[in-house]
C-alpha positions in Angstrom: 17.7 72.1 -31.3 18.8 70.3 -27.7 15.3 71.0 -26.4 13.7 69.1 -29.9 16.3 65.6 -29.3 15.5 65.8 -25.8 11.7 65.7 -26.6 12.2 62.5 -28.9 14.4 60.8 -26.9 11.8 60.9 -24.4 8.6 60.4 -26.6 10.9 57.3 -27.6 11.3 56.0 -24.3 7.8 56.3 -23.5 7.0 54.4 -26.4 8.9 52.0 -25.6 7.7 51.1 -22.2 3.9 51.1 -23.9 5.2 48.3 -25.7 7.1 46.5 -23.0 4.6 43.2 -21.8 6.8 43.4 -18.5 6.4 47.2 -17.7 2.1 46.7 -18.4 2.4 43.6 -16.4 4.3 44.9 -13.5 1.8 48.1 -13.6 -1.2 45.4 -13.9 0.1 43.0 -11.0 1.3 46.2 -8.6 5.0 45.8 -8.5 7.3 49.0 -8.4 9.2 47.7 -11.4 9.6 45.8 -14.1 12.9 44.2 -12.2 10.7 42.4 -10.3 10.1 39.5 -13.2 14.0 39.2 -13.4 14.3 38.3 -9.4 11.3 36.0 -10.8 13.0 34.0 -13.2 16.0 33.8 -11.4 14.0 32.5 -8.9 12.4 29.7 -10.7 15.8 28.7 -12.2 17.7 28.4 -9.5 15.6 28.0 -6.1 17.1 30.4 -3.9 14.8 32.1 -1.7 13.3 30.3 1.0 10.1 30.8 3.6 12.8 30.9 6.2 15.6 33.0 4.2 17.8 35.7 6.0 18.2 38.3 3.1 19.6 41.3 1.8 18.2 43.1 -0.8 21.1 45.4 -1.9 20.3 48.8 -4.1 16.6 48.1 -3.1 14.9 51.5 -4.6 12.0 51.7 -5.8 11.3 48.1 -3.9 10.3 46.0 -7.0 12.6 43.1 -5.6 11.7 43.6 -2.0 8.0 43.3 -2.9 8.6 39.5 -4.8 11.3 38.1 -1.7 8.3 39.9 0.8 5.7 37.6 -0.5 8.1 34.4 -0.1 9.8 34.8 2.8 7.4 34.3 5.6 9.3 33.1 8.9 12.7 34.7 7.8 14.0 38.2 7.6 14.3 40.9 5.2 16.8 43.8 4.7 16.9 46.3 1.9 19.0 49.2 1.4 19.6 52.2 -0.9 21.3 55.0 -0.9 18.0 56.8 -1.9 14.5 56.2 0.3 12.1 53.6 -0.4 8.4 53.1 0.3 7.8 50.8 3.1 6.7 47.5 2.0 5.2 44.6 4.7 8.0 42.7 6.6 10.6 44.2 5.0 13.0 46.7 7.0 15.2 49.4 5.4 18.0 51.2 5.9 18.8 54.4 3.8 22.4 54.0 3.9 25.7 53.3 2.1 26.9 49.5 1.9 30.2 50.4 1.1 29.9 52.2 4.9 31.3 50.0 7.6 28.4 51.7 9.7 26.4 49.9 7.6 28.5 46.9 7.5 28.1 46.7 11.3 24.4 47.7 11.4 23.7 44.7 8.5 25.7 42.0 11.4 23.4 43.6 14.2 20.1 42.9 12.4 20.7 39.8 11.5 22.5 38.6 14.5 24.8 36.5 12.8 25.1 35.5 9.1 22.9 35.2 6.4 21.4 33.0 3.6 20.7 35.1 0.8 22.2 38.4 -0.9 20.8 40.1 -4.0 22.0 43.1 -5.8 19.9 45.0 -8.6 22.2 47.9 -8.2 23.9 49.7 -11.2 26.3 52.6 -11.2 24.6 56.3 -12.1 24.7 56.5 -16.0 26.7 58.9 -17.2 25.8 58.3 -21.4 29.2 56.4 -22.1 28.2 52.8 -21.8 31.3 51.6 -21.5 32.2 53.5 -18.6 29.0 53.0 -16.5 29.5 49.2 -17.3 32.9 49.2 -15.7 31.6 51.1 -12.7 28.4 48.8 -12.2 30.8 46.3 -12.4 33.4 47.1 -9.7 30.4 47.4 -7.3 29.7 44.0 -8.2 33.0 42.6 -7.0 32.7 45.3 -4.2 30.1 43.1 -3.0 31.5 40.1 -3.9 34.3 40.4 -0.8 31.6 41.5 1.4 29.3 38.3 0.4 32.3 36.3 1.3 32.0 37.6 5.1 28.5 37.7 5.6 27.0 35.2 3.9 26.4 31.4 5.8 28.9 28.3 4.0 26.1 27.2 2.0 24.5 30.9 0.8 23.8 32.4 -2.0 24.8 35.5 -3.9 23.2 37.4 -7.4 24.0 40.5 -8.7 23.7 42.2 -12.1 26.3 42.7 -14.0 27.5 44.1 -17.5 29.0 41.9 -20.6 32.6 44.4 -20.9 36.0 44.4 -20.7 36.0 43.3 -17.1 33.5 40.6 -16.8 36.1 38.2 -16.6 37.4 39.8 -13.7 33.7 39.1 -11.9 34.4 35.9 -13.0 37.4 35.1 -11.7 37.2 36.1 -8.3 33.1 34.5 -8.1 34.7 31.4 -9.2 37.5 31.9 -6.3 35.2 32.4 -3.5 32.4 30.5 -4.4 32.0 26.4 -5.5 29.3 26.9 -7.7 29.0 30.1 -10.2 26.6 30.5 -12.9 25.2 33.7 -15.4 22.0 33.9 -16.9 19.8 36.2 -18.7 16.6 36.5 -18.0 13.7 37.0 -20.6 12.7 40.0 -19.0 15.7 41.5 -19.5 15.6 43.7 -22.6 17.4 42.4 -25.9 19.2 45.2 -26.3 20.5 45.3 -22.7 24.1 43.9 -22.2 23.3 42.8 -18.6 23.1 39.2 -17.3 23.3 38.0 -13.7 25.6 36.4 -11.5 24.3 33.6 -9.0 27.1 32.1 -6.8 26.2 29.4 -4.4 28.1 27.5 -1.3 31.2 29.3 0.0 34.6 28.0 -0.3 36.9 27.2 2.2 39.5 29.8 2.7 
């Protein structure tokens, strides 16, 4: 019987990328995921990435987001990292390591010899089937980086991450609005309906 909801759970899921427009088109146009279209639209919204842009691409695997900053940043640098490996993409380095490491804290300030324009974070907790839970953990890695953005980043960067609609959203909230002057949240289309994510774009550091 577990074998036979297993099957349809995935025979549902497969169905349901056949229908997705942004999972054809990101198979169509080469990107690793459908993420990309979301870095996209945040893009177009709020102007972010530059041809000269030092950035971080944070929970980088498969590379869908590193492919879309690769072919706009031309003169700057790139960074991804992931705790799990990633296909090389052109001008783009990558570390397989930990963020939460202060190895890799250190090794971040070494590459870029100094601080940095941009961070972006597509990276969500392991799901564990209890959505409540895995939003609360995506979440806390959100603030996680959060403090570190506040470190790294130059006076004027910029800073998005996913997060999760939940109980402790207004936690993100408060402590984006308490490092950062300008904090916004949008959704973006390619973002499925059903999904209770939406993404946090902070902008020009406070004085502390």
């Amino acid at each position: 019987m577990k074998k036979s909801i297993r099957v349809k759970k995935s025979n549902s899921w497969k169905i349901k990328q056949h229908r997705d427009q942004y999972f054809k088109k990101s198979k169509i146009l080469g990107y690793r995921s459908r993420a990309s279209f979301k870095l996209i639209e945040l893009n177009e919204k709020f102007k972010f990435i530059k041809k000269n842009s030092y950035l971080l691409d944070l929970g980088s695997c498969p590379g869908g987001w590193s492919q879309v900053v690769s072919k706009v940043i031309t003169s700057g640098k790139i960074l991804s990292i992931d705790i799990k490996p990633m296909k090389p993409i052109k001008n783009v380095s990558f570390f397989k390591s930990d963020i939460f490491d202060d190895t890799t804290k250190a090794n971040i300030q070494k590459f870029f010899d100094g601080k940095l324009d941009v961070i972006i974070s597509d990276m969500a907790a392991d799901t564990t089937g209890n959505k409540s839970l895995d939003s609360m953990r995506t979440n806390q890695l959100c603030l996680e980086i959060l403090e570190f953005s506040s470190k790294i980043l130059k006076s004027n960067g910029v800073f998005v991450s996913k997060l999760f609609m939940g109980e402790d959203f207004i936690e993100v909230k408060k402590l984006a609005k308490s490092l950062f002057k300008d904090v916004n949240f949008f959704k973006p289309k390619s973002s499925r309906d059903e999904s209770k994510e939406t993404y946090l774009h902070c902008k020009i550091l406070k004085t502390l």
